[in-house]
N, C-alpha and C positions, 0 to 999 in steps of 0.2 A: 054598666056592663050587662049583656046579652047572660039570663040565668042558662039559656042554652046551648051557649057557646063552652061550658062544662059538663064530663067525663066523670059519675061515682060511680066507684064500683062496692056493690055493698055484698056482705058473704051470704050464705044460704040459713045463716041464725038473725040476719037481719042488721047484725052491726056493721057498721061503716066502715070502708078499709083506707079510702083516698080519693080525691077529688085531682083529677087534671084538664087542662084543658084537653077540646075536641083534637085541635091541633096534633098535643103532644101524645093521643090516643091513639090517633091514627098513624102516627109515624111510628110507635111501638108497635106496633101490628103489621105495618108493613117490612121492619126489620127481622121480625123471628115468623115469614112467613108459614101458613097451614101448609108447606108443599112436602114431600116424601120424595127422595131419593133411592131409588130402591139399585143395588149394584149386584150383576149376576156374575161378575165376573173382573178379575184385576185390568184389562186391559179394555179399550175402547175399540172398537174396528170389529173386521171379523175374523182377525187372523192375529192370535200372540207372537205380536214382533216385538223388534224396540220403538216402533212409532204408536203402536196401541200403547205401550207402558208409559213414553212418552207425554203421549194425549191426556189419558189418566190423572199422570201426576201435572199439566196443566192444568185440569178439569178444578182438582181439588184445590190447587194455590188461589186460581184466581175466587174460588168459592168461597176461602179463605180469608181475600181482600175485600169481598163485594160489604155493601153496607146490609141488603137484603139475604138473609140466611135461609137455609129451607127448616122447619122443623126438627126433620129428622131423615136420618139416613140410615138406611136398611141394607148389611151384607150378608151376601146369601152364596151358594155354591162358592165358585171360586173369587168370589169377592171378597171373603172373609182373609183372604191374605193379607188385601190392604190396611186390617187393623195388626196385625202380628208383627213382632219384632223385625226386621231389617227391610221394613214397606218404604217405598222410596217416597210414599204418599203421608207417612206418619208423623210431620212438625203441623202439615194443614190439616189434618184431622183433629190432632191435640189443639189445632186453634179456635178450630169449628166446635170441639166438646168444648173450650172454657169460652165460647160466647153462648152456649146453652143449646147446642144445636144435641137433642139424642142421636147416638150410635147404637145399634142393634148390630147384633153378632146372632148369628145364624148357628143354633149348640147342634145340631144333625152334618152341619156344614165343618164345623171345627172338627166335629169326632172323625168324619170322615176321611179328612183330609191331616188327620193327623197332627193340628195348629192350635189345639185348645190350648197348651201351656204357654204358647210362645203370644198369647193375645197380648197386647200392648195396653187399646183402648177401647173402650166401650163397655157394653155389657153381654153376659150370653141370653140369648133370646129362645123361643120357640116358635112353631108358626103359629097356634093361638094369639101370641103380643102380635107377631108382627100382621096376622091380617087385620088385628083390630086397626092398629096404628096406620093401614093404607084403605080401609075402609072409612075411616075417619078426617083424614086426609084433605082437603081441597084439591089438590092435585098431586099427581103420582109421576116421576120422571124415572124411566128404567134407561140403563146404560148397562 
């Protein structure tokens, strides 16, 4: 067997955590990819119909099914609906948080809008997290 055809990953005290292959290295990585979703707004388009709301809650099911996840997902002004109770997008977001994907909740967005208690899921954020988290980023997708 090729010694380079495996994957350790060892901690920063030096001890050993796990050995996998290249293979199963690379598929883990391509699964929870470095991307940010960043959402400014509940609906897709440029105009709040029912086909922006529509689109939206597309947007998130199929993100939902894909096998590739982004990181994390950032909502900000009137995005932060989508995490608050009666979000028509809230079974694909509770799917996206328990495959590990983070939710940022935007806490200037919530107070404003009056929806800090009705938050469903995720966590409240500030923009210190969330520039670091799109600085950091591979790529950033705004909707």
């Amino acid at each position: 067997m090729n010694i380079d055809s495996f994957y350790n990953e060892i901690l920063k005290d030096g001890s050993f955590l796990k050995e996998v292959t290249l293979e199963e290295k690379l598929i883990s990585d391509i699964k929870l990819e470095s991307t940010c979703i960043l959402i400014t707004r509940n609906y897709i388009g440029s105009e709040d119909g029912q086909i922006g709301q529509l689109l939206m809650k597309s947007f998130f099911y199929v993100m939902s099914e894909k096998e590739t996840k982004p990181s994390d997902i950032i909502l900000v002004n009137r995005g932060v609906f989508l995490a608050a109770e009666g979000s028509p997008v809230l079974s694909a977001l509770h799917d996206l948080d328990r495959s590990g994907v983070s939710i940022m909740c935007c806490g200037t967005s919530l107070n404003h809008f009056k929806v800090r208690e009705e938050l469903d899921l995720g966590y409240v954020s500030n923009m210190y997290d969330i520039l670091e988290v799109l600085m950091k980023a591979r790529k950033v997708i705004t909707l």
